[in-house]
DSSP file (Angstrom, degrees, kcal/mol; ACC not computed):
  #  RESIDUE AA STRUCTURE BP1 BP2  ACC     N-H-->O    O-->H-N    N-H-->O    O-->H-N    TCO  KAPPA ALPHA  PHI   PSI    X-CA   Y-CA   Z-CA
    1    1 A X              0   0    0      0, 0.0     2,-0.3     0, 0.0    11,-0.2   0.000 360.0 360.0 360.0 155.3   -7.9  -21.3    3.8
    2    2 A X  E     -A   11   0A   0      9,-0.7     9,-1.4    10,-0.0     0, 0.0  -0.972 360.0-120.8-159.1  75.4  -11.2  -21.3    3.5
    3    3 A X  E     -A   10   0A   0     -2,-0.3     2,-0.3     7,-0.2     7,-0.2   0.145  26.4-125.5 -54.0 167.6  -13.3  -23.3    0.7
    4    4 A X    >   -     0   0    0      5,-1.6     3,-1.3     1,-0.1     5,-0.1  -0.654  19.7-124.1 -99.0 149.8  -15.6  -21.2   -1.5
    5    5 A X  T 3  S+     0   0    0      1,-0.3    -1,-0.1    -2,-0.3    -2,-0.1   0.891 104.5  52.6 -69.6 -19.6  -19.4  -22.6   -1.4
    6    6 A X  T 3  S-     0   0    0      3,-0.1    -1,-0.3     1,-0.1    -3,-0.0   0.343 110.6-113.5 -88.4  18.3  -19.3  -22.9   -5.1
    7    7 A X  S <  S+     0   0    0     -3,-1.3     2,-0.3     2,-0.1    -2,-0.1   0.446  75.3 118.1  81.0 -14.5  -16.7  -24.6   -5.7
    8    8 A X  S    S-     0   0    0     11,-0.1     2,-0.2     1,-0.0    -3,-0.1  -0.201  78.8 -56.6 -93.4  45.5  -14.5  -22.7   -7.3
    9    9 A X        -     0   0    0     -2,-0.3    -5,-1.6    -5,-0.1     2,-0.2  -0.610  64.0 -74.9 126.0-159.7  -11.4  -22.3   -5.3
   10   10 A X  E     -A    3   0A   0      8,-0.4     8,-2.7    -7,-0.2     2,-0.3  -0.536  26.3-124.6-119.1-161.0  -10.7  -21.3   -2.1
   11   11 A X  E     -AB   2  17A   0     -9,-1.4    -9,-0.7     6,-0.2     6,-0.3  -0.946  28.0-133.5-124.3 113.2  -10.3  -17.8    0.2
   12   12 A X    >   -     0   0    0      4,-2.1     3,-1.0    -2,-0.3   -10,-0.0   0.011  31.4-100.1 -43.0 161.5   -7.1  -16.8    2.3
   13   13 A X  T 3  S+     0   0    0      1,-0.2    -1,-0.1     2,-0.1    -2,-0.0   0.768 128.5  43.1 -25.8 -52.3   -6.8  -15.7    5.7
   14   14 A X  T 3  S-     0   0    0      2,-0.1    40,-0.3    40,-0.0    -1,-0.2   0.017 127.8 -94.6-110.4  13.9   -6.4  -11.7    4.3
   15   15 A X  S <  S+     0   0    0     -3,-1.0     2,-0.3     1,-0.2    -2,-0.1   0.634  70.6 153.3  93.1  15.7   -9.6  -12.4    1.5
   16   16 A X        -     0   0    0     39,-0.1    -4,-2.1     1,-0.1     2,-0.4  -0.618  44.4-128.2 -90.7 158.4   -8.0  -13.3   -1.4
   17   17 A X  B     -B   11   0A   0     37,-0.7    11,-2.2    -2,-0.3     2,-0.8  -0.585  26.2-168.2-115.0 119.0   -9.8  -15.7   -4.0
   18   18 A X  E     -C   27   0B   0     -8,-2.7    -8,-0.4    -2,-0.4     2,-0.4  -0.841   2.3-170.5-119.0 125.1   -7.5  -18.7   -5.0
   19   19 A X  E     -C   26   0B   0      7,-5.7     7,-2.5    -2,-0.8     2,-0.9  -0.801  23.2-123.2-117.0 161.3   -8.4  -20.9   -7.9
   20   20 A X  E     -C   25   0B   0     -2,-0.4     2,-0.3     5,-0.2     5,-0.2  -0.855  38.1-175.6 -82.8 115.5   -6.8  -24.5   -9.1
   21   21 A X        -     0   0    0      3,-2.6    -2,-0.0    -2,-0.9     3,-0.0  -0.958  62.6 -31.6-116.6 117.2   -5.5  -24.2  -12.8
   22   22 A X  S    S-     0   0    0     -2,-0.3     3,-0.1     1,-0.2    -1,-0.1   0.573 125.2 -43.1 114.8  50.1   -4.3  -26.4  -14.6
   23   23 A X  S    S+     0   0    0      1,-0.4     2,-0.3     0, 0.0    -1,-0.2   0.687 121.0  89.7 101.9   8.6   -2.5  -28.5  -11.5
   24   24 A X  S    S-     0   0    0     -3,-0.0    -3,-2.6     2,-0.0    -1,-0.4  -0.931  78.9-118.4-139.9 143.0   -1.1  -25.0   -9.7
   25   25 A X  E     -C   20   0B   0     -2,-0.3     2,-0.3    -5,-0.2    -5,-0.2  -0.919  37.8-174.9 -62.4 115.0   -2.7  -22.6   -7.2
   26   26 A X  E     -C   19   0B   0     -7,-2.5    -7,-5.7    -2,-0.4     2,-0.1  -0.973  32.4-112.1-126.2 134.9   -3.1  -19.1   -8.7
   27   27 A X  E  >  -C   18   0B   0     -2,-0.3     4,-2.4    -9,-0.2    -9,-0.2  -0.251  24.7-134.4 -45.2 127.0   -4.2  -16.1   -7.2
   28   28 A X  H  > S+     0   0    0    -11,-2.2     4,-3.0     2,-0.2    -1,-0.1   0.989 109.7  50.0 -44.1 -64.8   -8.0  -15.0   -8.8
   29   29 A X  H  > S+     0   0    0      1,-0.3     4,-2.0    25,-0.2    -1,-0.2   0.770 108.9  50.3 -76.0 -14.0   -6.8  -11.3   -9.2
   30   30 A X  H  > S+     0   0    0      2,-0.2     4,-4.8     1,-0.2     5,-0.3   0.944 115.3  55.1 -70.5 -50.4   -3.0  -12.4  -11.3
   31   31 A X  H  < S+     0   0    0     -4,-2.4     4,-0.5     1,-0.2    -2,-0.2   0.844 111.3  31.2 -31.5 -63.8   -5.6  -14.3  -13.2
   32   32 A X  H >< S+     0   0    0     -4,-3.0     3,-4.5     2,-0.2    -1,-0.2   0.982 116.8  61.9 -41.4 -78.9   -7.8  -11.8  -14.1
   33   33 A X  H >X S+     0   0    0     -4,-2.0     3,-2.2     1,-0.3     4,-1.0   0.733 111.7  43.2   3.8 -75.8   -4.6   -9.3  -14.3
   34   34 A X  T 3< S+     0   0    0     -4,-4.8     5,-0.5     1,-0.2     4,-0.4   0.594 104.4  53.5 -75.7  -0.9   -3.2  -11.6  -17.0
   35   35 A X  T <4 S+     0   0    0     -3,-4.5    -1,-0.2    -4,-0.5    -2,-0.2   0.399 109.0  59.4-102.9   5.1   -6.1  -12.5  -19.4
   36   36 A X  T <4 S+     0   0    0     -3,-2.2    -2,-0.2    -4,-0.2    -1,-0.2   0.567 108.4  40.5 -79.0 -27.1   -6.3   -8.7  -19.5
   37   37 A X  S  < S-     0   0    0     -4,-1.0    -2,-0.2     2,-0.4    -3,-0.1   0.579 102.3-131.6 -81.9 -20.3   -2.7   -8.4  -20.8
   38   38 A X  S    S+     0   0    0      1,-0.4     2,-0.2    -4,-0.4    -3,-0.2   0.373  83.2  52.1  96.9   2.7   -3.2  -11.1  -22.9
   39   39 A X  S    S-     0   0    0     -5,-0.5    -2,-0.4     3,-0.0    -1,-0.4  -0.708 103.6 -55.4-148.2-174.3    0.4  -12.7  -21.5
   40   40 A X        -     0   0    0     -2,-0.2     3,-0.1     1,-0.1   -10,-0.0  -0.609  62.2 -96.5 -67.9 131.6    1.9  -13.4  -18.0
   41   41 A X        -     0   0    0     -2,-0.2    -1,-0.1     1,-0.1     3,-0.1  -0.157  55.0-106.4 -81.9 166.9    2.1  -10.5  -15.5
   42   42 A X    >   -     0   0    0      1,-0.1     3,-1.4    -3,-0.1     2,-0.1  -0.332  49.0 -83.6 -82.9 164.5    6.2   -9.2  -16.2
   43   43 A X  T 3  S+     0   0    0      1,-0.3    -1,-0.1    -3,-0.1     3,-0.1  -0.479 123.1  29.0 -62.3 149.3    8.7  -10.3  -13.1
   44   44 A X  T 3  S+     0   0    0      1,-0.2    -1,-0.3    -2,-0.1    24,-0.1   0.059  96.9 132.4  97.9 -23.3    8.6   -8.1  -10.4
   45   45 A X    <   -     0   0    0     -3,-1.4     2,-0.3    22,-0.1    21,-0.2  -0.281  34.0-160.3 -85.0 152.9    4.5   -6.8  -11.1
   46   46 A X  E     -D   65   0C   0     19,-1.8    19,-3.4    21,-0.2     2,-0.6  -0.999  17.5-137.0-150.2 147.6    1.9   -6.6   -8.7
   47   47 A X  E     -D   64   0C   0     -2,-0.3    17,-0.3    17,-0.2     2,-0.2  -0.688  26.7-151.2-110.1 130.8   -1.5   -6.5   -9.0
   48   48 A X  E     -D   63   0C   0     15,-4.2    15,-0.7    -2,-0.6     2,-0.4  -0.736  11.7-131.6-111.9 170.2   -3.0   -3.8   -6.7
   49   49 A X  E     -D   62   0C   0     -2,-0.2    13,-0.2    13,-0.2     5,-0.1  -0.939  23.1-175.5 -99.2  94.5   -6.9   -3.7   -4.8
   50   50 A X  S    S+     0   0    0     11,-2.4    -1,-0.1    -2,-0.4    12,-0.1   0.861  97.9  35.7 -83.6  -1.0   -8.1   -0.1   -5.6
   51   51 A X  S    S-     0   0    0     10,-0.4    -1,-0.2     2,-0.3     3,-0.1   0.287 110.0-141.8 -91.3  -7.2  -10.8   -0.8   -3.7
   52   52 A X        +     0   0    0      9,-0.2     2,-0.6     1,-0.2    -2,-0.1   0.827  66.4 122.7  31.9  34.4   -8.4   -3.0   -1.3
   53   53 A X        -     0   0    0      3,-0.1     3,-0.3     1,-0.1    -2,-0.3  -0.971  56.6-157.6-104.6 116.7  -11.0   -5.4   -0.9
   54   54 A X  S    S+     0   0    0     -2,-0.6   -37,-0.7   -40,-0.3   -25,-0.2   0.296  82.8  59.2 -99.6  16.6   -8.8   -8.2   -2.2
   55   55 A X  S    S+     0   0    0    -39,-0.2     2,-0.7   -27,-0.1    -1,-0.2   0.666  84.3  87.8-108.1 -20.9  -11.9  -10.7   -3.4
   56   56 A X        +     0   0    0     -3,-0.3    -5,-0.2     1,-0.2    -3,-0.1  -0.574  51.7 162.5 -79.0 124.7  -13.2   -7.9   -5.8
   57   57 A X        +     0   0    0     -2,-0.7    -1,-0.2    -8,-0.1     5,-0.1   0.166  18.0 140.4-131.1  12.2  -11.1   -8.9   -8.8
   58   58 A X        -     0   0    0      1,-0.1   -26,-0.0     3,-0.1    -2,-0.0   0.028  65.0-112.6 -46.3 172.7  -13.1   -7.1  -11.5
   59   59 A X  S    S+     0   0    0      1,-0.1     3,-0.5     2,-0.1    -1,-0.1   0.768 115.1  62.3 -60.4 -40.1  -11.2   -5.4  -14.2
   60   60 A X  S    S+     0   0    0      1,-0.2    -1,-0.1     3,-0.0    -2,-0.0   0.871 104.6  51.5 -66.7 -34.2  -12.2   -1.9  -13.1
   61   61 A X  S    S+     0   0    0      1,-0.1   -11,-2.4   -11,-0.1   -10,-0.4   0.225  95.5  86.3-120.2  37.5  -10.4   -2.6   -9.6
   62   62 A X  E     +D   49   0C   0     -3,-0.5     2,-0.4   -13,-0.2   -13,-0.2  -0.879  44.9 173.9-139.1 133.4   -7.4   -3.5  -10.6
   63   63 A X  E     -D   48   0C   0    -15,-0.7   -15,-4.2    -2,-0.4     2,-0.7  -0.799  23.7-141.3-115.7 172.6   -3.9   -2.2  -11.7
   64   64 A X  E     -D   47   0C   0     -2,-0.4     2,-0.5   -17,-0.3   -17,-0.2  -0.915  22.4-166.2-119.4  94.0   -0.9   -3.8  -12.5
   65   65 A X  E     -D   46   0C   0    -19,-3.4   -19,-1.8    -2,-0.7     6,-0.0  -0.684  25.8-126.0 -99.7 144.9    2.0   -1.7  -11.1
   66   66 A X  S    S-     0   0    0     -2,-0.5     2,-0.3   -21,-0.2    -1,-0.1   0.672  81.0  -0.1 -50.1 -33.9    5.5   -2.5  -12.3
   67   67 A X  S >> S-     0   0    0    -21,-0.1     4,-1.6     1,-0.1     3,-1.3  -0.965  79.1 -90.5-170.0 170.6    7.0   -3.0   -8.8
   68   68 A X  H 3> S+     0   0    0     -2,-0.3     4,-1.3     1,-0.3     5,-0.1   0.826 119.0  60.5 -59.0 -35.0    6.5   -3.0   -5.2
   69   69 A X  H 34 S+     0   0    0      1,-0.3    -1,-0.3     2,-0.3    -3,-0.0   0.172 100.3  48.1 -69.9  -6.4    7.4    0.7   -5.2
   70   70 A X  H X> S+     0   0    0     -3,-1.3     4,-1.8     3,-0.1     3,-1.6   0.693 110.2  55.3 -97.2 -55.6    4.9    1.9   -7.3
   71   71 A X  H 3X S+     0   0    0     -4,-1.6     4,-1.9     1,-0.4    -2,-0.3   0.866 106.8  52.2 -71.8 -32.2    2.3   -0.1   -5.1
   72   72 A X  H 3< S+     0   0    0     -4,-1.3     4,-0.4     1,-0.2    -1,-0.4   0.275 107.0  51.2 -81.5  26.6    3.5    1.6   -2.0
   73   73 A X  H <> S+     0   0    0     -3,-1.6     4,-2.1     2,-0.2     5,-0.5   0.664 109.1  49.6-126.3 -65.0    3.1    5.0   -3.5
   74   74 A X  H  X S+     0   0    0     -4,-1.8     4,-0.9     1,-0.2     3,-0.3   0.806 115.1  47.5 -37.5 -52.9   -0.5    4.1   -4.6
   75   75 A X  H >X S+     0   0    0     -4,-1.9     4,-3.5     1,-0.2     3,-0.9   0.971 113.7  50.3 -32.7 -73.2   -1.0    3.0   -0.8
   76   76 A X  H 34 S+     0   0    0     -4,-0.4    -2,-0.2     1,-0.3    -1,-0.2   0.684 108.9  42.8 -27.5 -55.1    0.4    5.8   -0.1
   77   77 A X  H >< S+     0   0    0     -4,-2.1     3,-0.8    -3,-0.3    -1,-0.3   0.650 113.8  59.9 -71.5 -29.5   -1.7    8.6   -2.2
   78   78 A X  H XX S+     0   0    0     -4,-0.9     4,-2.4    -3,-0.9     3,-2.0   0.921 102.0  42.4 -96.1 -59.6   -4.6    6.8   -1.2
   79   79 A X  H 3X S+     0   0    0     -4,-3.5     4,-0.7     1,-0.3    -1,-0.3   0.479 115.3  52.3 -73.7  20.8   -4.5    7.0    2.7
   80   80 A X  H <4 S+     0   0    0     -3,-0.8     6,-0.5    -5,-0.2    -1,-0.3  -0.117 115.2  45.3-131.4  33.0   -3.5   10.8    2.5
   81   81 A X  H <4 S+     0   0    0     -3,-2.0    -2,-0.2     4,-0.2    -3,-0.1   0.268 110.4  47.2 -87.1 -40.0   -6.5   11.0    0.3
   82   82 A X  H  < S+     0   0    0     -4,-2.4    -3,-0.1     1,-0.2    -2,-0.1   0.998 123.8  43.5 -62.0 -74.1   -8.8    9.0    2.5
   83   83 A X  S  < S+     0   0    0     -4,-0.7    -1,-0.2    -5,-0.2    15,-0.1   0.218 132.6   4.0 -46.8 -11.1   -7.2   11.4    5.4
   84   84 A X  S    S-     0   0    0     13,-0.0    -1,-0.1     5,-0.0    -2,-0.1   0.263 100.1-106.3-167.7 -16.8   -6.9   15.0    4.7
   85   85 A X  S    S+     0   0    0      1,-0.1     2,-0.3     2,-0.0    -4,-0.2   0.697  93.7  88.6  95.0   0.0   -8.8   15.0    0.7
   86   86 A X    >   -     0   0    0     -6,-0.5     3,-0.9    -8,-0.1    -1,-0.1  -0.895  63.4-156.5-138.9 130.5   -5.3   15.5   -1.3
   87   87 A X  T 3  S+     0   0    0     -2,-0.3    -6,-0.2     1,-0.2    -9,-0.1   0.392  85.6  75.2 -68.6  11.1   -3.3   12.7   -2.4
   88   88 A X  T 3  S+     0   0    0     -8,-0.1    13,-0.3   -11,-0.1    -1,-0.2   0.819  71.6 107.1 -83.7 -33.2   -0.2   15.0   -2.5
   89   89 A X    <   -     0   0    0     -3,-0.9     2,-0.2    -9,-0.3    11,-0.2  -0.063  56.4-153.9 -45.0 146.5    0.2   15.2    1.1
   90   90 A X  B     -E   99   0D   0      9,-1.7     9,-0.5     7,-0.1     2,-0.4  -0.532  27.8-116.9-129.5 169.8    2.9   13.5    2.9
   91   91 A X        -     0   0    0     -2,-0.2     2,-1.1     7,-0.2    21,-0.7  -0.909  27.4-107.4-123.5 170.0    2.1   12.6    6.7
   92   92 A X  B  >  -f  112   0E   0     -2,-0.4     4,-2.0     1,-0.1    21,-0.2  -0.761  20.7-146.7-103.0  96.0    4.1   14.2    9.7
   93   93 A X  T  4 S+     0   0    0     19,-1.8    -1,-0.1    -2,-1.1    20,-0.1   0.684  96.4  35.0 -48.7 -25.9    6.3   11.2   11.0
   94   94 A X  T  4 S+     0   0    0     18,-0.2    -1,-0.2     3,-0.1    19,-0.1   0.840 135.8  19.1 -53.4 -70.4    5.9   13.0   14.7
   95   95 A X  T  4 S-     0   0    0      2,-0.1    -2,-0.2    19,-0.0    18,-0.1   0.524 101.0-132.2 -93.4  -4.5    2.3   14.5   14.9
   96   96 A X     <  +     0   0    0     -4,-2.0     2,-0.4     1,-0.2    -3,-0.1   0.717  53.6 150.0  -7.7  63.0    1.0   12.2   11.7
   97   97 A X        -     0   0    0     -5,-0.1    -1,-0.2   -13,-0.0    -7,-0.1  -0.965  46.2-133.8 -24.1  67.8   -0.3   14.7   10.4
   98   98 A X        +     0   0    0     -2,-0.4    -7,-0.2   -15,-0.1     2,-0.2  -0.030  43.6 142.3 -60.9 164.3   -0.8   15.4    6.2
   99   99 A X  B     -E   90   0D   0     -9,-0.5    -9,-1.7   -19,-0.1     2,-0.1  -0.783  59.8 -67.0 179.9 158.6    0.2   18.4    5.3
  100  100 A X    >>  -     0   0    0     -2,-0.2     3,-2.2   -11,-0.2     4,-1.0  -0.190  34.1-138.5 -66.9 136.5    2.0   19.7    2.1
  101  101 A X  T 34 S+     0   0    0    -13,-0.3    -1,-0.2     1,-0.3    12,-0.1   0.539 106.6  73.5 -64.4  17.0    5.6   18.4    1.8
  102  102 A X  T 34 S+     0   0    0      1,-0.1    -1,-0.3     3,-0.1    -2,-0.1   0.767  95.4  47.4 -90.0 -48.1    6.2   21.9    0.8
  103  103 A X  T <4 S+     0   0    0     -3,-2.2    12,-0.5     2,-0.0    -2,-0.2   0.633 114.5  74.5 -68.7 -27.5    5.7   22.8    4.7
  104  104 A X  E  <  -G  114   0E   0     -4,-1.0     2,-0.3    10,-0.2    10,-0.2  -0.224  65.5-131.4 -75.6 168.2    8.2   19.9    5.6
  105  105 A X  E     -G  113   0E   0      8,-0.6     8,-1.5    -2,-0.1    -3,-0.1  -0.973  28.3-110.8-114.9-177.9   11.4   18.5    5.8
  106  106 A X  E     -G  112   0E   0     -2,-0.3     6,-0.2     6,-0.2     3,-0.1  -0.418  33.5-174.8 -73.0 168.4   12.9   15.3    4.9
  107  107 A X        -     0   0    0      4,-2.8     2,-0.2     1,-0.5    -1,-0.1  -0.318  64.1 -23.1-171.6 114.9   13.9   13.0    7.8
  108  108 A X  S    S-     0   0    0      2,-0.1    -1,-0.5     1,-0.1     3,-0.2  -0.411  99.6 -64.2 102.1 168.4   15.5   10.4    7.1
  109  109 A X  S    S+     0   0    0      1,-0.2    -1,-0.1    -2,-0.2     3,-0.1   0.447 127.7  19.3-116.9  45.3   15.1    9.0    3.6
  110  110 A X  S    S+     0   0    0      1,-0.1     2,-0.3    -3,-0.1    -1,-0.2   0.294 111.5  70.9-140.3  32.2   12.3    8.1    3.1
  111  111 A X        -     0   0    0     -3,-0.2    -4,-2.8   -21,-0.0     2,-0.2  -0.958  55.6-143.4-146.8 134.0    9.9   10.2    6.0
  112  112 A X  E     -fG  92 106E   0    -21,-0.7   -19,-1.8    -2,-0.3     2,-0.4  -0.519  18.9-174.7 -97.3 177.8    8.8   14.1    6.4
  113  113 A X  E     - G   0 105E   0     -8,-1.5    -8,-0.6   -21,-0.2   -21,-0.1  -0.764  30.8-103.9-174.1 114.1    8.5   15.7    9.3
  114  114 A X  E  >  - G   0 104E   0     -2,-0.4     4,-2.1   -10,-0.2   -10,-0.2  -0.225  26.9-138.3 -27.3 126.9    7.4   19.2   10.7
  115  115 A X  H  > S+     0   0    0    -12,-0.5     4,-1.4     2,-0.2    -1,-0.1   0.839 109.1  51.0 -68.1 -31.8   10.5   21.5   11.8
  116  116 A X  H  > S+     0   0    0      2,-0.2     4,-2.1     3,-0.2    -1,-0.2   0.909 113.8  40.3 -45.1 -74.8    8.5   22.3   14.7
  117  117 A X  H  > S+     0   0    0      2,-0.2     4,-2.3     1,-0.2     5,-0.3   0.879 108.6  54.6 -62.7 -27.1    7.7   18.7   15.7
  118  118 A X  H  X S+     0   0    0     -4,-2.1     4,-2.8     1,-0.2     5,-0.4   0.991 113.3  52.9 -66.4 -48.0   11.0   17.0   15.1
  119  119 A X  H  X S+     0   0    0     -4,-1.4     4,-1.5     1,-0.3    -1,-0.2   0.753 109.6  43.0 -30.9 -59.7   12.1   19.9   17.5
  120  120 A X  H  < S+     0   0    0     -4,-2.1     3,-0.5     2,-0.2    -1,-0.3   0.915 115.2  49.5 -50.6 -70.1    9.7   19.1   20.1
  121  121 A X  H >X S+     0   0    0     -4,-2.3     4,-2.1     1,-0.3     3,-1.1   0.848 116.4  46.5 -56.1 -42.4   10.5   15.2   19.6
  122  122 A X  H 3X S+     0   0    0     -4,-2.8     4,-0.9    -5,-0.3    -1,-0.3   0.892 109.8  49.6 -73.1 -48.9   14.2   16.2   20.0
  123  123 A X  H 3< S+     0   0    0     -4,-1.5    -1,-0.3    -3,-0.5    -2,-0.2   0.435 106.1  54.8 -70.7   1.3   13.8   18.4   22.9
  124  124 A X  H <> S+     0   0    0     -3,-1.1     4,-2.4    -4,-0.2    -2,-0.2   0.541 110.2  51.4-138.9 -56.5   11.7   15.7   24.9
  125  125 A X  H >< S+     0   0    0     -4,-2.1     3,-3.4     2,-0.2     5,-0.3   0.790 105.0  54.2 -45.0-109.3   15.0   13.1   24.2
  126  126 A X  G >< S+     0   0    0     -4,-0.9     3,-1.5     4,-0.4    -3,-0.2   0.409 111.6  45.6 -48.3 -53.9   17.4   15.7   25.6
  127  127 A X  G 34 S+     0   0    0      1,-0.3    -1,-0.4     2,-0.1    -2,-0.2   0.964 109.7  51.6 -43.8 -54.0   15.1   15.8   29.1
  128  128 A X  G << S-     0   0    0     -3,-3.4    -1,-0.3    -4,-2.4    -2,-0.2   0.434 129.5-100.5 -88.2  24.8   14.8   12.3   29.5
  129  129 A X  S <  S+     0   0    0     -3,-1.5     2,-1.4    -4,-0.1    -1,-0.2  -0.028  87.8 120.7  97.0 -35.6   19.1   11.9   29.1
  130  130 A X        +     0   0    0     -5,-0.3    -4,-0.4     1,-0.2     3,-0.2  -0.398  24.6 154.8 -79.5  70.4   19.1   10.9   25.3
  131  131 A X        +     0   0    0     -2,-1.4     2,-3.6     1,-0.2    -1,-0.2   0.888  53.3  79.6 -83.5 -31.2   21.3   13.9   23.9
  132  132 A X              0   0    0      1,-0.3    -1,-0.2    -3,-0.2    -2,-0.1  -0.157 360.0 360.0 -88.2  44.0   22.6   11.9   20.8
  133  133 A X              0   0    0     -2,-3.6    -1,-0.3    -3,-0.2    -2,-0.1   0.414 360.0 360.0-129.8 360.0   19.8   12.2   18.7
């Protein structure tokens, strides 16, 4: 950790802003988070970066998602946005590729995957000995 030059708390390892209140470390952006809800963020909530720069703790660039699973879907939408210009897109667990999950199948449960590539992937196993996949 890292003091801040003004005094006002410190900065983690991964950028995040810690201030001392009232005898406890608290994260800057829960801070913010909760004097915007007017209460305590609910169990389980997580205060996401949309800018994922985790010292900008404005109001505007931050949400408060209900659960980790919500925050990895944001993650999510957001790098297949970054990449390929629609968050709708899924990426090709083979080729990593986006492309629409319309164009996919599942494999596994939670990963899509080209019928084309998983073939290819499959077919690549079978050469090297590895029939049992």
């Amino acid at each position: 950790m890292t003091r801040r030059s003004n005094g006002t708390g410190a900065i983690t390892k991964a950028g995040y802003i810690i201030i001392c209140e009232n005898m406890a470390y608290k994260y800057e952006h829960v801070r913010v988070a909760e004097k915007a809800l007017g209460k305590p963020l609910p169990v389980g909530a997580i205060v996401h970066h949309v800018d994922e720069n985790p010292s900008n703790n404005t109001n505007a660039n931050l949400v408060i998602c209900r659960d980790a699973k919500y925050h990895r879907l944001l993650h999510r939408r957001t790098d297949a946005m970054n990449a390929c210009g629609n968050p709708n897109y899924v990426v090709c667990r083979y080729c990593k590729s986006y492309d629409d999950p319309a164009n996919m199948q599942r494999d596994g449960s939670r990963s899509h995957a080209h019928s084309a590539c998983r073939s290819q992937y499959r077919r690549k196993l079978y050469a090297q000995g590895r029939r049992n996949v």
